[in-house]
C-alpha positions, 0 to 999 in steps of 0.5 A: 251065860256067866253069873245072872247080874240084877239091876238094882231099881232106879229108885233105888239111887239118887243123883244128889248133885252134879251132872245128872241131878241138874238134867233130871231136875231140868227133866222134871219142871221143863221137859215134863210139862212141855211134853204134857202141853204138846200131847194136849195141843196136838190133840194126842190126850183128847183122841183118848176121849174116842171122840174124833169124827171125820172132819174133826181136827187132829185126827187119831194117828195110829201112834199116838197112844205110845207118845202119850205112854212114854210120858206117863212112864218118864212122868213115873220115874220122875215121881219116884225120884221126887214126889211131885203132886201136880205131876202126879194128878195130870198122870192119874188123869191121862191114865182115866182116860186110857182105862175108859176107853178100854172096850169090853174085851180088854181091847185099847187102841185109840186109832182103830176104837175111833178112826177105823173101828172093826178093822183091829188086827188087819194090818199089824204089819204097819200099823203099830197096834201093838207097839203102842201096846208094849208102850202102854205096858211099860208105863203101866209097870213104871206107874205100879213101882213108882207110885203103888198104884194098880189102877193102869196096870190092871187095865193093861193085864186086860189087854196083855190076856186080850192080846195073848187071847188074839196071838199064838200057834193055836187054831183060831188064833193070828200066827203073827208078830208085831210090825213094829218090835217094842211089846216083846221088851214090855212083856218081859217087863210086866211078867217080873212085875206079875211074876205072871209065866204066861206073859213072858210066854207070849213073849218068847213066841212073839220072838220065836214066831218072827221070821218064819215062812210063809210070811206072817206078812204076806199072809195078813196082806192077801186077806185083806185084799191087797198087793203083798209086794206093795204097801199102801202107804208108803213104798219103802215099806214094801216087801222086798225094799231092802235087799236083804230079804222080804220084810228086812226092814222089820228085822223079818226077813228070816228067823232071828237066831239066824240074823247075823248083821243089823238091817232095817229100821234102826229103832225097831232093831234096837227093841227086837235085840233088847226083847231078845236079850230079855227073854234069853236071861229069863228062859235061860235060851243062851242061843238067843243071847249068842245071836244078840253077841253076834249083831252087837259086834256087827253094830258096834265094830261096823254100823256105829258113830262115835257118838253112839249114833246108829241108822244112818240113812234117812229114808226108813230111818235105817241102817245100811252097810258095813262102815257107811256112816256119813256126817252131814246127811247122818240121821243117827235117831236119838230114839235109835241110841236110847234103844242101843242103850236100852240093848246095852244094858241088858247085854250086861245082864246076861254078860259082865263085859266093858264092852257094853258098859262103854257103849252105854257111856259112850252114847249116853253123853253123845248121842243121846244128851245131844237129842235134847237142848240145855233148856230141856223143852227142844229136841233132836230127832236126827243127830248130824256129825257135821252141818253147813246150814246152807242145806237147810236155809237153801231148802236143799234138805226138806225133811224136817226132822233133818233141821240143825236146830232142836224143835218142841215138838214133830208130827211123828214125836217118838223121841221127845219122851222117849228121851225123857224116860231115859234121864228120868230112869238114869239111876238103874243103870248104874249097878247091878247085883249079883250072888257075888256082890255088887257091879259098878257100870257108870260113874256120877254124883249119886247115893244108893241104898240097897241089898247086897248078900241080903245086908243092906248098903249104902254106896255114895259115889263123890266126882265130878265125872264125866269132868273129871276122872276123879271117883271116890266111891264110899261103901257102908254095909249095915254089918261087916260083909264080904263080897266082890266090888266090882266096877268098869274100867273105860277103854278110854282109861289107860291109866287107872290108879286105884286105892282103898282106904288110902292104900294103893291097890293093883287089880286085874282086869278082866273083860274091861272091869276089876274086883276087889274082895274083902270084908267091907265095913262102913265107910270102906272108901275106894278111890279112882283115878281115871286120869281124863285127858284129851285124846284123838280117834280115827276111824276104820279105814274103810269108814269113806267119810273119815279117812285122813280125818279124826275126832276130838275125845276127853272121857266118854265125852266127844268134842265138836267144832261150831261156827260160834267159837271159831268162825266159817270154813270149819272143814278146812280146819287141819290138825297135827296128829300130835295136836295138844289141846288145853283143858278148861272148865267154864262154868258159863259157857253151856250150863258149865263145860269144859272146853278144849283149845288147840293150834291149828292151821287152815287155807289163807282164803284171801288167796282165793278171790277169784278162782274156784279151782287153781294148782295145789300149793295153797298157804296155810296159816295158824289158827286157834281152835276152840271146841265144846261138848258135842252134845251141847252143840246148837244151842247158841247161835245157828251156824256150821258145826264139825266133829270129823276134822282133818289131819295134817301129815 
């Protein structure tokens, strides 16, 4: 591993206008109470109560402590952004609840406290004990940093020792690991919290243990009496459902420093590689981190959208093959991006390389922000890359969670606050530190104020991005300091200007960023120009669904046709591979976009009166075309919606 990089504390850093300041402000007063009513209605705060009994409603579902985690966690960032007191005291009620229904060996688990008592730790296999356990950490380190208060992350270390008291190599103890990947990641978390060894301890066991044979699997599945090559609940669930292995769809299949493609549940890969990368920066185990390079460049040369979207296939929400990455039956959960960005993030920790800074990019404005509407209170489970609405009116498509239009609320909910914690978080992705000085990874309107080589700084970045290429960043050490400022060129940039103090300065490049060393003063001042024009992808060749077919890109940001702007048929839409598009910032139009224009031309359907089929030779006539921020896409009017488009020879 090269020089260890340290994010510097989303707290750290605050979005003061622009972009992101009005998506946190929308996540605070909209996406927040939303949330926090749904987990109310649906009964997921009440079940805390372990009052349930059978012919009750709503009853205890074995996930429903993470949905309530992951809302205290976003609730926490949000309040060490902006203090909030009625925000403050609905936390501090759900976190009583939670510590009173801790048993008395530290044990918490609403399903199996109230619904199937006695029967803990048989079926870790599926059902997510300990996954809502690592969700229930992370909520707990969050709550301790933001607001300073120990209350649920005293609980939460009762359960970490409960938990490390169950699990391990040692006589007496459950050889296993979790079904569900999630727990490794909050271990490491809630030991930099405790600065506690033995719970990144558990943690690289948990990763180390995973794989091996016999299965640990196999083994729980025959003591409880069941068929090992069938599962209870569901069969693509079982064993050897997928044909990468037995347990392939829980990254299980073989040991993990052995895994070299990405299989399986999408999601719970995303949360395996990040625990990966975690405990191999932490315990200095580069063979980890090597493994993590191998499955990222298998996920992102291979198994990812241009949107960031990954896991394509619906039936276990999980990846499939190399380059089958379908539009219109895309899954691509927003759950599956956050984890990629969550993946991405610490890839950059243990290697200062673009590459994943860009991914980060790339997904956050696509992928990601397409999972939540403008308003902030309806969401995306799935990410479609093209929609005709004809498979969903016409109930061809019955999944519910497949729907074009974003929902309040689902039955499995993961994603609702999951993309909350993100945004509200946003702020500790955009630097790090190191011995050398200091790494710029995202761009947005911000301040932070923080420690570099022990003197504090204060870093302001002025721009309109992603908008605009235009970045003024003003750098103000507390004394005169020498150090490395270091920031991201995006691969989308191919013609980056930089100037410091005025002055023109050439820069190398080297794994897709550049560094200036010099003595910084206050107010030094650089100045980039990312020059952000409207530009055409094409995808690999083996990529089916996109051959002769390309997509629309100004930025990070990826463009999209809808129904709205340019009427039915947008799959007949064929653009010159020369096509020039205008650029226009419309301050009305989403919340304020800028929208891009261009010619176009598609098939005359008067011609077509009467015939389903007829000799090649069709006209063409010219048409304008108008297209919008993907991720915006669904929130006027239903109707089709295109981000692959054809392209004329």
């Amino acid at each position: 591993m090269s020089q260890k990089l340290n994010p510097v504390v989303w707290n750290k850093i605050v979005f003061d206008s622009g972009f992101w300041k009005s998506r946190q402000e929308t996540n605070r007063t909209v996406t927040l109470p939303a949330e926090y009513n749904q987990l109310k209605v649906t009964g997921r705060i009440e079940s805390l109560k372990l009052q349930w009994k059978p012919g009750m409603p709503h009853k205890p579902h074995h996930y429903w402590d993470s949905d309530a985690a992951k809302w205290i966690e976003a609730s926490a960032y949000s309040l060490g952004n902006t203090p909030d007191a009625k925000l403050e005291a609905m936390v501090d009620e759900v976190i009583e609840l939670i510590a009173a229904s801790q048993q008395s060996d530290g044990y918490l688990n609403t399903y199996y406290s109230s619904v199937e008592p006695g029967k803990r730790w048989t079926n870790v296999h599926v059902m997510h004990e300990l996954y809502c356990a690592g969700h229930l950490l992370e909520a707990a380190v969050a709550y301790f940093e933001a607001v300073g208060k120990r209350r649920l992350l005293d609980v939460m270390i009762r359960y970490a020792d409960h938990i490390d008291s169950v699990f391990g190599p040692e006589p007496g103890k459950i050889r296993g690991y979790p079904g569900h990947e999630e727990l490794e990641l909050a271990l490491v978390k809630l030991y930099r919290a405790t600065n506690e060894k033995r719970f990144l301890n558990l943690a690289e066991y948990f990763v180390n243990e995973r794989g091996k044979q016999p299965y640990f699997f196999e083994k729980e599945t025959l003591a409880r009496g069941d068929d090992p090559a069938k599962n209870a609940h569901r069969e693509v669930l079982n064993r050897d459902y997928l044909a990468e292995g037995a347990y392939a769809l829980y990254q299980s299949h073989v040991p993990v420093r052995e895994q070299k493609t990405a299989v399986g549940h999408a999601v719970r890969a995303m949360y395996l590689y990040t625990g990966m990368t975690d405990i191999g920066i932490e315990a200095g185990d580069e063979s980890l981190v090597e493994a993590c390079k191998t499955l990222w460049q298998n996920v992102t040369r291979r198994r990812m959208s241009v949107t960031g979207g990954i896991g394509p296939l619906e039936g276990c929400e999980r990846f499939t093959f190399d380059y089958d990455l379908p539009n219109e039956t895309a899954y691509n959960e927003t759950c599956a991006s956050i984890g990629l960005i969550f993946w991405a993030h610490r890839m950059l920790q243990a290697d200062l390389n673009g590459d994943y800074g860009d991914v980060i990019e790339q997904t956050l404005y696509n992928g990601v922000l397409s999972g939540v509407s403008l308003t902030g209170d309806t969401f995306f489970y799935a990410n479609h890359l093209e929609v005709e609405p004809g498979l969903y009116t016409n109930r061809v498509n019955r999944n519910v969670r497949m729907l074009p239009r974003r929902q309040s609320w689902f039955e499995v909910s993961c994603c609702p606050p999951n993309l909350a914690r993100l945004v509200a978080s946003l702020g500790g992705y955009l630097y790090t530190t190191s011995d050398a000085g200091v790494q710029v990874h995202l761009y947005a309107q911000s301040k932070g104020v923080f420690s570099i080589k022990e003197v504090e700084t204060t870093i302001r970045q002025e721009t309109n991005y992603p908008w605009d290429g235009s970045v003024r960043i003003v750098v103000s050490p507390a004394a005169p300091t020498a150090f490395d400022f270091t920031f991201r060129i995006p691969s989308w940039s191919k013609q980056a200007s930089i100037k410091v103090n005025g002055s023109a300065v050439s820069v190398s490049v080297v794994k897709g960023y550049a560094t200036i060393n010099r003595v910084w003063t206050a107010n030094d001042t650089v100045e980039i120009d990312f020059r952000m024009l409207p530009y055409l992808v094409e995808a690999h060749p083996s990529v089916r669904f996109d051959c002769g077919k390309a997509a629309l890109m100004r930025g990070p940001v990826v463009y999209c046709l809808e129904e709205t702007d340019n009427g039915k048929n947008l799959w007949d839409v064929v653009l010159a591979a020369d096509s020039k598009f205008a650029s226009s910032y419309e301050p009305s139009l989403l919340g304020g976009v800028v929208s891009l224009t261009s010619e176009a031309k598609s098939r005359d359907l008067s011609e077509w009166t009467d015939a389903l089929y007829r000799p090649v030779g069709s006209g063409y006539r010219k048409r304008e075309i108008k297209a919008i921020p993907y991720y915006t896409w669904s929130n006027r009017d239903p109707g089709e919606m295109l981000v692959w488009m054809r392209l004329g020879l």
